[in-house]
C-alpha positions in Angstrom: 0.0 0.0 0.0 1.2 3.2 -0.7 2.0 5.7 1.6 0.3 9.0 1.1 1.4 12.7 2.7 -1.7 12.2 5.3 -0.2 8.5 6.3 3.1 10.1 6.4 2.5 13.1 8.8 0.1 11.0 10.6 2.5 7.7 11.6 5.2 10.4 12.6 3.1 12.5 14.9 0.4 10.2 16.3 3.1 7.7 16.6 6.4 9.0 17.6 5.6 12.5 18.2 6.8 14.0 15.2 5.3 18.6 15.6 4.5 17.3 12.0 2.2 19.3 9.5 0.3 19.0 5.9 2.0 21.1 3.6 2.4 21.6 -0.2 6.9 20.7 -0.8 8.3 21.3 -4.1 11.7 20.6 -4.7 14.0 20.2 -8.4 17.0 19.2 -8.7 19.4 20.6 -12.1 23.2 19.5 -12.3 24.2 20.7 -9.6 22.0 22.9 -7.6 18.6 22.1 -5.9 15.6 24.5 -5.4 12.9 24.1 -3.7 10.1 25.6 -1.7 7.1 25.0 1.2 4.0 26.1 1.4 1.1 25.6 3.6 -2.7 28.0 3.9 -1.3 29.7 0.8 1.4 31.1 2.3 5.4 29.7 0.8 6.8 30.3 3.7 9.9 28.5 3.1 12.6 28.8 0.4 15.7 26.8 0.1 18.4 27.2 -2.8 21.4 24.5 -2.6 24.6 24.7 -5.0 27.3 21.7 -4.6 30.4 23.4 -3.7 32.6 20.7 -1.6 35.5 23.4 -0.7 33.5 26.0 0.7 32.4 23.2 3.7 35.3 23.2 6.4 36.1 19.4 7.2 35.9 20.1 11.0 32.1 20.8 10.0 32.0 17.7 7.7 33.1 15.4 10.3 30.9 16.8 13.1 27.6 16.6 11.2 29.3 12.7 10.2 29.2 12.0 13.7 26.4 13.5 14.9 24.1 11.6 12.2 25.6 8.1 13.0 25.6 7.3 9.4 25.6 3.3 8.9 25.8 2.2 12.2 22.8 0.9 13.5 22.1 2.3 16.2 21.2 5.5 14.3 20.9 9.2 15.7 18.7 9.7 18.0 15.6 12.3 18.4 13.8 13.7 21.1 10.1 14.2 20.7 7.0 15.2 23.1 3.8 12.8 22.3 0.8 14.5 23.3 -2.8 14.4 22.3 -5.7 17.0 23.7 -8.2 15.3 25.8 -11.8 15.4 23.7 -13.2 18.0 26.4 -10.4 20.1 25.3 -9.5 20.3 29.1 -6.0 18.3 29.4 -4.6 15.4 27.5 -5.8 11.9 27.1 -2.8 10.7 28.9 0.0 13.0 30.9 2.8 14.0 27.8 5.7 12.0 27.4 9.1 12.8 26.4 10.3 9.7 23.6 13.2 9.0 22.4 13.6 7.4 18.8 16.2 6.8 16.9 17.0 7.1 12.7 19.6 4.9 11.4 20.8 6.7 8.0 22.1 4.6 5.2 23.2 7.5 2.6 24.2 6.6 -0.9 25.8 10.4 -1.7 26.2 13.3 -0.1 26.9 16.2 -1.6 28.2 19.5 0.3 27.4 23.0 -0.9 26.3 26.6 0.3 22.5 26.7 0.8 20.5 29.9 0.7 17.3 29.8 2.8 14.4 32.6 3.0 11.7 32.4 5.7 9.3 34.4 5.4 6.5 35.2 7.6 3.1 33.0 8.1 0.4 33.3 10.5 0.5 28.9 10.5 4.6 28.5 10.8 6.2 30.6 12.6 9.9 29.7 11.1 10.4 33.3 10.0 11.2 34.2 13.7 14.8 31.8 13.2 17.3 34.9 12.4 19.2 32.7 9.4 23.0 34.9 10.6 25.7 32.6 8.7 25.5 29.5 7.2 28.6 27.2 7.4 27.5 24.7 4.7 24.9 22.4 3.4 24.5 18.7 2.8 22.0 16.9 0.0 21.7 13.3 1.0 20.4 11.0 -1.1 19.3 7.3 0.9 17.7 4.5 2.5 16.7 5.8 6.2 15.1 3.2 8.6 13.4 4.3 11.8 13.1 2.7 14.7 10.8 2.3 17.2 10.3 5.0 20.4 10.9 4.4 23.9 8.9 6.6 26.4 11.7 8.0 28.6 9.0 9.8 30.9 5.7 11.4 31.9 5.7 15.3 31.5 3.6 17.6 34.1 0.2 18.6 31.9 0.3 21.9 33.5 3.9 22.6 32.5 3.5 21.7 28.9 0.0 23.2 28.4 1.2 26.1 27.2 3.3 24.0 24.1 0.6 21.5 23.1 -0.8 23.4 20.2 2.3 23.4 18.2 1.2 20.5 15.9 -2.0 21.9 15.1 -3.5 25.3 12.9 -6.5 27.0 14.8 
């Protein structure tokens, strides 16, 4: 069965946790740059422009984003995620938030390094734009098989405390 963009953002958040959203993602790929944009409501609130220049990425910066991805091994790299859903009252939560863990091992077949440009621009749904993008130290287009694993609940969050967060993964 295939999977579709709703199955998609759906296993991610209802599963893992994933502050995942619907949106419209269009990206194009021409020797050696990459373009791209996404939009959600009508609003194109991010832009991304990537050009493969290997020298302009210091190898200091290479090897740490190497590392911290944990490519091939298969443990994989490891995320941190809150899993939350609103009670039906609208009240509290179903169950008290918990913080999970989960874990991506990445199998890449190329990576390419470059410069990347990046525009965000403002949206009253995604509220990116308030990231300052200062100086960019390099980009990465990967191209490969990604497996992930499944969560582990580390611990129960105080509803009160993260009350004021649990909206994040939905438009109102």
């Amino acid at each position: 069965m295939p999977v579709t963009n709703d199955m998609a953002m759906a296993l991610g958040r209802e599963h893992f946790g994933f502050p995942k959203k619907i949106a419209q993602i269009q990206l194009g790929q021409a020797g050696g740059k990459t373009q791209g944009y996404i939009e959600r409501n009508g609003v194109r609130f991010f832009e991304l422009e990537f050009a493969i220049d290997e020298q302009s990425v210091a190898e200091e910066i290479k090897n740490m984003i190497l590392q911290s991805f944990a490519f091939h091994q298969e443990i994989g790299a490891g995320t941190y995620l809150i899993k939350s859903f609103r009670a039906p009252d609208d009240q509290m939560f179903d169950y008290p938030p918990r913080l999970i863990r989960q874990h991506t091992v990445f199998r890449p077949k190329t990576i390419e390094w470059g410069q990347a440009h990046v525009k965000l621009i403002p949206s009253n749904y995604d509220p990116w734009y308030e990231v300052e993008v200062v100086n960019p130290i390099g980009a990465m287009r990967i191209v490969g098989d990604n497996t992930m694993l499944p969560g582990q609940v580390l611990t129960e969050l105080d509803p009160m405390a993260y009350l004021p967060y649990s909206l994040v993964k939905w438009d109102w």
